[in-house]
C-alpha positions as a Markdown table, in Angstrom:
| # | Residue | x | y | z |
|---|---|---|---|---|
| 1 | Unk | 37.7 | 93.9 | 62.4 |
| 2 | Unk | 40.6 | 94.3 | 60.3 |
| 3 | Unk | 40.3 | 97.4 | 57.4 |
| 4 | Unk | 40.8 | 96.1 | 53.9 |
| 5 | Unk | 44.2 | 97.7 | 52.4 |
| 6 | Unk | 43.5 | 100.7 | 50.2 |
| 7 | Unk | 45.1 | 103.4 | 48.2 |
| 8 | Unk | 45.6 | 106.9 | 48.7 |
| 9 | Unk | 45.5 | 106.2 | 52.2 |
| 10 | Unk | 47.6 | 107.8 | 54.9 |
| 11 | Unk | 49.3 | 104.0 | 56.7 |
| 12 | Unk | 51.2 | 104.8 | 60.6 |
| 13 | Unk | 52.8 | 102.7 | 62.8 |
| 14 | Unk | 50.5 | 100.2 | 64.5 |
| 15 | Unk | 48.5 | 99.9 | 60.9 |
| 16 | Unk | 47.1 | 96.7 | 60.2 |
| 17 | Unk | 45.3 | 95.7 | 56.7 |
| 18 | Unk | 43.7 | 92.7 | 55.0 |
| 19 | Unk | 44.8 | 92.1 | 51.1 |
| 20 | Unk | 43.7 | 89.3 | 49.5 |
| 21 | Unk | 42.9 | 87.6 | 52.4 |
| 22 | Unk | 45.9 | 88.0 | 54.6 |
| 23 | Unk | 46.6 | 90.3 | 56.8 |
| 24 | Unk | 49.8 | 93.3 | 57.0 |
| 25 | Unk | 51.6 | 95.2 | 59.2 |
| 26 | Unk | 52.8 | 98.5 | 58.6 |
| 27 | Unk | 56.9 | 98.6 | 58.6 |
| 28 | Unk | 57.4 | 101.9 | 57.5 |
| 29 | Unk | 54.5 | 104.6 | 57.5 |
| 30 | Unk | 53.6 | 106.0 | 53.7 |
| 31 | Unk | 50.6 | 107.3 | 51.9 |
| 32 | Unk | 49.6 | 104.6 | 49.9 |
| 33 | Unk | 49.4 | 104.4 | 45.9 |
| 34 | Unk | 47.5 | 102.2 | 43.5 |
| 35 | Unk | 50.2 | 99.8 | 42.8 |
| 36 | Unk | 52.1 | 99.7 | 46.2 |
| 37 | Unk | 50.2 | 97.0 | 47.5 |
| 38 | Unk | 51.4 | 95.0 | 50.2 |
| 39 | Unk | 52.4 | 91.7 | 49.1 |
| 40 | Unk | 54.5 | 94.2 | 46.2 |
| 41 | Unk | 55.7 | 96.2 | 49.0 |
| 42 | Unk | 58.2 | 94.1 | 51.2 |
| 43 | Unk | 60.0 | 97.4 | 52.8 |
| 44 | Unk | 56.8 | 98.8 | 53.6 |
| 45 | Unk | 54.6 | 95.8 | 55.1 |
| 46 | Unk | 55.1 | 92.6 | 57.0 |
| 47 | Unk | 53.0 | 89.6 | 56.1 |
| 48 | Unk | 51.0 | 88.2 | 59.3 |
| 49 | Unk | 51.5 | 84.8 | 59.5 |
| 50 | Unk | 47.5 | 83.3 | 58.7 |
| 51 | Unk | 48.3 | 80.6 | 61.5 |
| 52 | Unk | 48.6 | 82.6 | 64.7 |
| 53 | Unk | 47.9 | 85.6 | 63.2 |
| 54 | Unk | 50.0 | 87.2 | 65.4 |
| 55 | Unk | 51.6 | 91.0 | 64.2 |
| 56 | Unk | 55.6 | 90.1 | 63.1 |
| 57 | Unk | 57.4 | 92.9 | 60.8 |
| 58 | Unk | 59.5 | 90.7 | 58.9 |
| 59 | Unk | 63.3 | 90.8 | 59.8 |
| 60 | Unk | 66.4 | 92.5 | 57.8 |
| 61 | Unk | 66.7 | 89.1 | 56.8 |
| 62 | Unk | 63.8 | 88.6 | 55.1 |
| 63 | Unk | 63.7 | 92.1 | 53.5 |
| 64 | Unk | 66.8 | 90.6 | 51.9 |
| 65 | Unk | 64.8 | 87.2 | 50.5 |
| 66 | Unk | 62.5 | 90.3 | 48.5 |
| 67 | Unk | 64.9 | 92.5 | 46.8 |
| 68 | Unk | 63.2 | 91.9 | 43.7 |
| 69 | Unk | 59.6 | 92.8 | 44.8 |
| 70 | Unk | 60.7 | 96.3 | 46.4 |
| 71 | Unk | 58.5 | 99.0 | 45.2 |
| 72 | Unk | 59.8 | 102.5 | 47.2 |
| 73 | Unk | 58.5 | 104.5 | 49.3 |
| 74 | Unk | 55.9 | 107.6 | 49.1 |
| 75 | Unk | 57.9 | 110.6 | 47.5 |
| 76 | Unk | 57.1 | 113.2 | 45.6 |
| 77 | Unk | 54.2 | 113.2 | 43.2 |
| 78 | Unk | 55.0 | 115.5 | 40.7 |
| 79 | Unk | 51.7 | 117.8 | 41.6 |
| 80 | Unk | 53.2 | 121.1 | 42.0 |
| 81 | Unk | 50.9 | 121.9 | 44.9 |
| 82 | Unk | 51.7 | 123.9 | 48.2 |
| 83 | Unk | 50.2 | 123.7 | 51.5 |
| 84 | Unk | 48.9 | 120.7 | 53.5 |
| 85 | Unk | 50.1 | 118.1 | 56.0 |
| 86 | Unk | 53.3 | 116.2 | 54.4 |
| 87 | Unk | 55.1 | 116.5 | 57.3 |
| 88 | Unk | 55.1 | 111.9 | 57.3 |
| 89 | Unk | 58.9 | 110.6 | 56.8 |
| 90 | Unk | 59.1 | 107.1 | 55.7 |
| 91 | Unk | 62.8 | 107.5 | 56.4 |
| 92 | Unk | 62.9 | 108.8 | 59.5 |
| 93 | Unk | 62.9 | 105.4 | 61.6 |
| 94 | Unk | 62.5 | 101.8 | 61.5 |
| 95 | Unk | 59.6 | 100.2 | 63.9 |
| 96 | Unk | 62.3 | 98.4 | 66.1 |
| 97 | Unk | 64.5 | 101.6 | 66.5 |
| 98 | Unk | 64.6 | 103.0 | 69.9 |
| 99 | Unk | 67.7 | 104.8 | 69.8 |
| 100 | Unk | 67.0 | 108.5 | 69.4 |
| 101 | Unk | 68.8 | 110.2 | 66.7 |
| 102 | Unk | 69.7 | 114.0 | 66.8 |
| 103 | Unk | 69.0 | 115.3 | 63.6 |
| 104 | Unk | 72.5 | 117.1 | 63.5 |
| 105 | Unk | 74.2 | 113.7 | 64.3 |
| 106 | Unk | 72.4 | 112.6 | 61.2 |
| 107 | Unk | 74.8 | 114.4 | 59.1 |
| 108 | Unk | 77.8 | 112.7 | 60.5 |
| 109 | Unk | 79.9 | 109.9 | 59.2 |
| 110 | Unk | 79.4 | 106.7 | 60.3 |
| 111 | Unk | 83.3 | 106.5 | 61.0 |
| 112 | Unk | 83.0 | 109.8 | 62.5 |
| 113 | Unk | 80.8 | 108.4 | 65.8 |
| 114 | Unk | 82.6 | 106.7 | 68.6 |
| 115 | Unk | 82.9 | 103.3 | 69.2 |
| 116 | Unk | 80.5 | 103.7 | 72.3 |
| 117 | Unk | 77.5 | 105.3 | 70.3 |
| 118 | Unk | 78.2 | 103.1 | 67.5 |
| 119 | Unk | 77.1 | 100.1 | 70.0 |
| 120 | Unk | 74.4 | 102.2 | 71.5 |
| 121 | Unk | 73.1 | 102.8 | 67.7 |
| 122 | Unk | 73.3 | 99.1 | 66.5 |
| 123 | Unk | 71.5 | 97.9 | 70.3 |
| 124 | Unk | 68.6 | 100.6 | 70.0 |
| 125 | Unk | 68.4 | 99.6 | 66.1 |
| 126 | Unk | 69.3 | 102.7 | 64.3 |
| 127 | Unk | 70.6 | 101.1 | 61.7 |
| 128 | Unk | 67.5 | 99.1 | 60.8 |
| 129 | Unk | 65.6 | 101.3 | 58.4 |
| 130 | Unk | 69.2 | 101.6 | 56.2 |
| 131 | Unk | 69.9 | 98.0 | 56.3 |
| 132 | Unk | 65.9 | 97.4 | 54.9 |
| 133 | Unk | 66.2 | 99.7 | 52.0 |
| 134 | Unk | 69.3 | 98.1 | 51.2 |
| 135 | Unk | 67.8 | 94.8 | 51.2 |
| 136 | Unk | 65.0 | 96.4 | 48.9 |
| 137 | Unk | 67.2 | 97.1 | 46.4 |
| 138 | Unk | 69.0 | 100.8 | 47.1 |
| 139 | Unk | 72.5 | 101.3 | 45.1 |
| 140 | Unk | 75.2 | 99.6 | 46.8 |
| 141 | Unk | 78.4 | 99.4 | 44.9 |
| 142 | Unk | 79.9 | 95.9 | 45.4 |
| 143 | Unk | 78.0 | 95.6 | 49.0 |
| 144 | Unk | 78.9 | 92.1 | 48.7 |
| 145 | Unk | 82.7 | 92.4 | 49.1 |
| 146 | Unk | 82.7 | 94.7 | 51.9 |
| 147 | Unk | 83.1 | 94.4 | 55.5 |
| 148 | Unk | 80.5 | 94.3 | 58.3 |
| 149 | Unk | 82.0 | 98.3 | 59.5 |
| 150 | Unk | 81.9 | 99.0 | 55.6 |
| 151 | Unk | 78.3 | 98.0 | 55.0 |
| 152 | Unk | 76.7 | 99.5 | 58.4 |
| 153 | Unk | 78.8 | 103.0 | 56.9 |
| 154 | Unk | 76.3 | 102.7 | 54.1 |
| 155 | Unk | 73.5 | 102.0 | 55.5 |
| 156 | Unk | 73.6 | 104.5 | 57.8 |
| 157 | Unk | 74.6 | 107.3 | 54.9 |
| 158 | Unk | 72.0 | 106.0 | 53.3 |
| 159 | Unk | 69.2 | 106.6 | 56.1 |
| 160 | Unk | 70.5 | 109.7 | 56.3 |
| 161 | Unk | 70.5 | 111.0 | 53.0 |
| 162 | Unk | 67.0 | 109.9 | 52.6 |
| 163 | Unk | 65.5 | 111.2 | 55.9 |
| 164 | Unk | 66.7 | 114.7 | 54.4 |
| 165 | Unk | 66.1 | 114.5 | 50.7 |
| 166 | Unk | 62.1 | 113.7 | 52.3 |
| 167 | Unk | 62.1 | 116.6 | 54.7 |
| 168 | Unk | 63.3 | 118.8 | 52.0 |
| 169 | Unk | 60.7 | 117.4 | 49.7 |
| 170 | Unk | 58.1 | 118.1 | 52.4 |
| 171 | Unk | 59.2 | 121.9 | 52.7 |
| 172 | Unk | 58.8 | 122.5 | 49.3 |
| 173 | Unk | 55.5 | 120.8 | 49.0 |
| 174 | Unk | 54.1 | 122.8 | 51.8 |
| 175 | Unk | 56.1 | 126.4 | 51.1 |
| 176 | Unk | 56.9 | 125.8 | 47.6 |
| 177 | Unk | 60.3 | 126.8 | 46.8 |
| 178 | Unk | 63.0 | 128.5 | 49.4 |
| 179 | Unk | 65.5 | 129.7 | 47.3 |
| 180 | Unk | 66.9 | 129.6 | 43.5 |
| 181 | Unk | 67.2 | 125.7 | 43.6 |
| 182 | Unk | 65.5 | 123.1 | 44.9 |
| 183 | Unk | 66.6 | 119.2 | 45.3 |
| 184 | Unk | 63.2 | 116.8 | 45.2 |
| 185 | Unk | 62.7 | 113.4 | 45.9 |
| 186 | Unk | 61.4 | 111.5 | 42.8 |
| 187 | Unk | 60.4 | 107.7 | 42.1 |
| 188 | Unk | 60.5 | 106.5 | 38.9 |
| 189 | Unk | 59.9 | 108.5 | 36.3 |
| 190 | Unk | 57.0 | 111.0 | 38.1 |
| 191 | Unk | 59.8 | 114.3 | 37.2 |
| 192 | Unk | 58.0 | 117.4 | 38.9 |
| 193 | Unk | 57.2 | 120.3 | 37.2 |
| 194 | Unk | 59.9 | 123.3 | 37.7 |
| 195 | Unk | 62.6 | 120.2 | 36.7 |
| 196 | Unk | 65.9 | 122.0 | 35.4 |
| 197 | Unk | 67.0 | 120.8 | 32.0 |
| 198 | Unk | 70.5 | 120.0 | 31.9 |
| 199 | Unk | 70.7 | 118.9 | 28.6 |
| 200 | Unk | 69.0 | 116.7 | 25.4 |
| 201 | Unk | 69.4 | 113.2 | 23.6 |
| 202 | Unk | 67.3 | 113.0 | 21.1 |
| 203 | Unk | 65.3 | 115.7 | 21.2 |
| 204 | Unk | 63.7 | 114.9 | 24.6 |
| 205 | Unk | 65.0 | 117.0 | 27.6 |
| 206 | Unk | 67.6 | 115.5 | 30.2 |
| 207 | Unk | 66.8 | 116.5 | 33.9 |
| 208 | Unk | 69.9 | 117.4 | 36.8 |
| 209 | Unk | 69.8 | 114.5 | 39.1 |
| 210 | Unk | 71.2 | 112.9 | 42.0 |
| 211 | Unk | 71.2 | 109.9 | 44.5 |
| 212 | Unk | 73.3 | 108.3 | 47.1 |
| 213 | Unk | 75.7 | 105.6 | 45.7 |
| 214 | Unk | 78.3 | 103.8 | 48.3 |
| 215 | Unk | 78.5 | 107.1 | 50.8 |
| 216 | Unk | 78.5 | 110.0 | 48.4 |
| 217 | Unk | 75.7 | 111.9 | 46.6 |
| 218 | Unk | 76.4 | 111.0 | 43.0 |
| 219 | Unk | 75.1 | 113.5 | 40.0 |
| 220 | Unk | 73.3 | 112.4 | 37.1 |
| 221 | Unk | 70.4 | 112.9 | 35.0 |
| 222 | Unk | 67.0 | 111.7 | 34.7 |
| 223 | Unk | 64.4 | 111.5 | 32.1 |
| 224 | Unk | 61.2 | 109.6 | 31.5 |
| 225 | Unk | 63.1 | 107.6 | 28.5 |
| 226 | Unk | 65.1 | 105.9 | 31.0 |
| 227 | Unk | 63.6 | 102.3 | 32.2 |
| 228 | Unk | 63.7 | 103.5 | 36.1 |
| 229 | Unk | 64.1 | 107.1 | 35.4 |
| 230 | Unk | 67.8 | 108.1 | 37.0 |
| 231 | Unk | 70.9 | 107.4 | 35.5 |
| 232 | Unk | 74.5 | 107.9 | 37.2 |
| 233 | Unk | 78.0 | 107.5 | 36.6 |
| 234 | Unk | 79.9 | 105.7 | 39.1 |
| 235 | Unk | 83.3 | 104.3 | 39.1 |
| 236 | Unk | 83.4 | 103.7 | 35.2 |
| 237 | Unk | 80.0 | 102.0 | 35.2 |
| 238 | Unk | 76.5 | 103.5 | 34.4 |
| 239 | Unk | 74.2 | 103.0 | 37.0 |
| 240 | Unk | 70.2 | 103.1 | 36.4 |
| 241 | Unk | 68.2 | 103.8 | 39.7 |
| 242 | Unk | 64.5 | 104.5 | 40.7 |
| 243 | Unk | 64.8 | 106.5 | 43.6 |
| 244 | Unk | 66.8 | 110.0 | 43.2 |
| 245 | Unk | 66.7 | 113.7 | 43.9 |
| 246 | Unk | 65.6 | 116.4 | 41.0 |
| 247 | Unk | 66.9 | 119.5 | 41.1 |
| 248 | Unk | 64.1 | 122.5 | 40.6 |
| 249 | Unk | 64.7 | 125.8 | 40.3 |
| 250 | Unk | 64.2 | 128.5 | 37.9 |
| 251 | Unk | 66.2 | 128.9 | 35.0 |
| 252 | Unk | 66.7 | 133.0 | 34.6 |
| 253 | Unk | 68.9 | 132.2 | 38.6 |
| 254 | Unk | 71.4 | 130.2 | 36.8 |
| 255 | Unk | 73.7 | 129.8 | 33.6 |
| 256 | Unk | 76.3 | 127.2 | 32.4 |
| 257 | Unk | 79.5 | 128.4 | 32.4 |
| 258 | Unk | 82.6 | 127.6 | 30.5 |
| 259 | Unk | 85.1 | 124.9 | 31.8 |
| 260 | Unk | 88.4 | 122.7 | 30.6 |
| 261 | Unk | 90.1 | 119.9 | 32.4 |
| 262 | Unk | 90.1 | 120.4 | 36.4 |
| 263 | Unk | 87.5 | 122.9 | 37.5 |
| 264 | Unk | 88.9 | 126.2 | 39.1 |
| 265 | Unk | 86.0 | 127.8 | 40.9 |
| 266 | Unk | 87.9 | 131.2 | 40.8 |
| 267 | Unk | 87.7 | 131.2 | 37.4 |
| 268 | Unk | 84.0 | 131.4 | 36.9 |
| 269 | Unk | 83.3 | 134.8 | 35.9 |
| 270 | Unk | 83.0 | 135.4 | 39.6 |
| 271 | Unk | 79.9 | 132.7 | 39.9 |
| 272 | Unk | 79.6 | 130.3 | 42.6 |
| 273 | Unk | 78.8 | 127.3 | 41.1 |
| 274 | Unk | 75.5 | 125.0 | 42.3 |
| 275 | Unk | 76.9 | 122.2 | 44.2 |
| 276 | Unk | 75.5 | 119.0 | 43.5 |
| 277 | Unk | 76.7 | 116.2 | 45.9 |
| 278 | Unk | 79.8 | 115.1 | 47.2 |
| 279 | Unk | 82.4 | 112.1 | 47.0 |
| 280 | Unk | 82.6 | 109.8 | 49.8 |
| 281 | Unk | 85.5 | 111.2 | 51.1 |
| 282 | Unk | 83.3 | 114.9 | 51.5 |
| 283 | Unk | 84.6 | 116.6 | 48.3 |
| 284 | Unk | 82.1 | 118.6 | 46.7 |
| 285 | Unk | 80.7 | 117.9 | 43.4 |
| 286 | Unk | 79.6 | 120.3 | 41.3 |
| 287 | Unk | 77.2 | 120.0 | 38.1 |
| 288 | Unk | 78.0 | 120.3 | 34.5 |
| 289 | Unk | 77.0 | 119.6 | 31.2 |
| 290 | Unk | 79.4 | 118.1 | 27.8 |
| 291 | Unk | 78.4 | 117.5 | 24.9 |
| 292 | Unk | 78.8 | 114.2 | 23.4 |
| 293 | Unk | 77.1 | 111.6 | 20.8 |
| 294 | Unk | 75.2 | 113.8 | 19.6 |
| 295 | Unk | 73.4 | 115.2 | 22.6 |
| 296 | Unk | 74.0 | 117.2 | 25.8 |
| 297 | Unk | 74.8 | 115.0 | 28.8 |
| 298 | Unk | 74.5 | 116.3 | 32.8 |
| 299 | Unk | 77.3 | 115.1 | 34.9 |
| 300 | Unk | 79.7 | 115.8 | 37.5 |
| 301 | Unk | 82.8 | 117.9 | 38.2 |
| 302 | Unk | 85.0 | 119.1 | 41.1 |
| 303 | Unk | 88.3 | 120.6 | 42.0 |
| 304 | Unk | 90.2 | 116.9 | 42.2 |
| 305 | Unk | 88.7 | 115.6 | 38.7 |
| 306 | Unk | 90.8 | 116.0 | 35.1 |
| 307 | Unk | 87.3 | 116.9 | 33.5 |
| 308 | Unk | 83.7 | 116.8 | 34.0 |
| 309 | Unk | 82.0 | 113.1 | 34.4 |
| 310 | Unk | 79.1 | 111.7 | 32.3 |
| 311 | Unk | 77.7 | 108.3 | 31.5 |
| 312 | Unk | 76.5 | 106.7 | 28.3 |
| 313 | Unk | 76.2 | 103.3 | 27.1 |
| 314 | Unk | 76.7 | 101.3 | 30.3 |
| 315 | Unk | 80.1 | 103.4 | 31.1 |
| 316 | Unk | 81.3 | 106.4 | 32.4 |
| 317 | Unk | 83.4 | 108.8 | 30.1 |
| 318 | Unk | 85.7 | 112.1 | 31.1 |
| 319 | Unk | 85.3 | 115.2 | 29.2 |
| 320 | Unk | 87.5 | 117.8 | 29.3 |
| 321 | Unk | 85.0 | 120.5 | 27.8 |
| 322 | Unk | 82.2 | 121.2 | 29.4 |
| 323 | Unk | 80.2 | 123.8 | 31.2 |
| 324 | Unk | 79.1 | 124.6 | 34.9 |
| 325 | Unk | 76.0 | 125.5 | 36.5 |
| 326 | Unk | 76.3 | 128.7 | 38.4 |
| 327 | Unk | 73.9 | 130.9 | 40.3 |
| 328 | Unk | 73.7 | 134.5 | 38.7 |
């Protein structure tokens, strides 16, 4: 007998449910929440057809018939609580994968991989659980216009970034934290506890984020005023997203320190400076703060930009005064 769906439930591979009188396959393992129920869950669960009632997982082609129904995957809760068994990754692989993937070749490039394993990683489906959370709805800039090479580069940053923003989130929810900082995976707007404020709109903090956009880590900010929680700058356009890392820490191990026009780590006062992401090209972004429009907006800034980067009102803006975030 089939078990009836239910939250707060731990959900492998091999699971099976019954929700409203059909029945689901697991696609990705998650611990289940009270409004991540199947049939609102595409990414997550397959729909058995009733007929045959034979176990399908839906294809990458059908993920990409529900973008709009995508609810994401377990993260974070936002209980700062150490100890227990989170050591699940959604992320990790898709149900059709066989190819094994070192977890050092992880952090490679897609263009960085030979044409030989690049074929061995597209026949053993290692590109499958990018290409599904792409079809649920993950940031891809202009995914549209770009080739078949172009979009399997993304999707496989994407897997990648993921698979390690959740290991680090599980670390930290079983040691608590391992250094000054700490980068979180959050949904929506659950922001953990131990969230560093890098900034203030209208009185309400604005939180250090990040998230992968079109193969770099992009910094931004979140906040619970936001309609899916994490807003980024990105090629002169704002971009809101639900899924994104928070960066933890505690506040006497950093300060903001002064900057104008092109950052020059050397000229820190001797700080190294907490790097947030990186371009798509590799280059290091670092995060910093400017205050505009009456507030004080996170943002981005590097040794290749004119200033430090922030987004407001559907665009991105350049500021040549701002501050950095440095370890003390």
């Amino acid at each position: 007998m089939v078990a009836y769906w239910e939250p707060g439930t731990q959900y492998n591979y091999g699971s099976i449910v019954e929700y409203e009188g059909h029945k689901y396959k697991i696609i990705q393992p998650h611990f289940s929440e009270g409004d991540w129920t199947p049939p609102a869950t595409p990414a997550l669960w397959g729909r058995i057809q009733d007929e045959d009632d034979v176990p399908q997982p839906p294809s990458v082609e059908q993920h990409q018939q529900q973008q709009q129904q995508q609810q994401q995957p377990y993260t974070y809760s936002g209980q700062q609580q150490y100890g227990g068994d989170h050591n699940d990754n959604p992320y990790e692989k898709h149900p059709d994968q066989q190819a094994d993937i070192p977890q050092e070749e992880r952090k490679k490039n897609w263009w960085d991989l030979d044409d030989e394993r690049k074929k061995q990683l597209e026949v053993g489906g290692g590109l499958l659980a990018g290409a599904a959370l792409l079809a649920g709805g993950y940031a891809a800039y202009h995914h549209h216009e770009k080739t078949e090479e172009q979009k399997k580069a993304t999707a496989w940053g994407l897997q990648g970034w993921l698979k390690e923003a959740q290991d680090r989130t599980n670390l930290y929810r079983r040691n608590g934290p391992q250094g000054p900082t700490t980068w979180v995976l959050v949904q929506g707007k659950d922001i953990p506890p131990g969230a560093l404020v890098g900034g203030q709109e209208h009185g309400q903090p604005l939180y250090i984020a990040r998230a992968f956009i079109d193969g770099g880590l992009q910094v931004g900010k979140a906040s619970q005023r936001f309609s899916k929680g994490g807003v980024f700058g990105f090629r002169h356009k704002e971009i809101e997203l639900p899924t994104y890392e928070v960066l933890l820490g505690d506040p006497r191990a950093v300060r903001w320190i002064p900057a104008h026009k092109t950052l020059s780590v050397q000229n820190l006062e001797g700080l190294r400076p907490v790097e947030g992401g990186r371009e798509d090209d590799g280059t290091p972004l670092f995060i910093a703060q400017a205050d505009a429009h009456g507030g004080v907006h996170p943002g981005k800034c590097s040794e290749k930009l004119g200033g430090a980067y922030i987004s407001y009102g559907g665009t991105e803006e350049e500021q040549k005064n701002y501050r950095v975030l440095c370890y003390v």
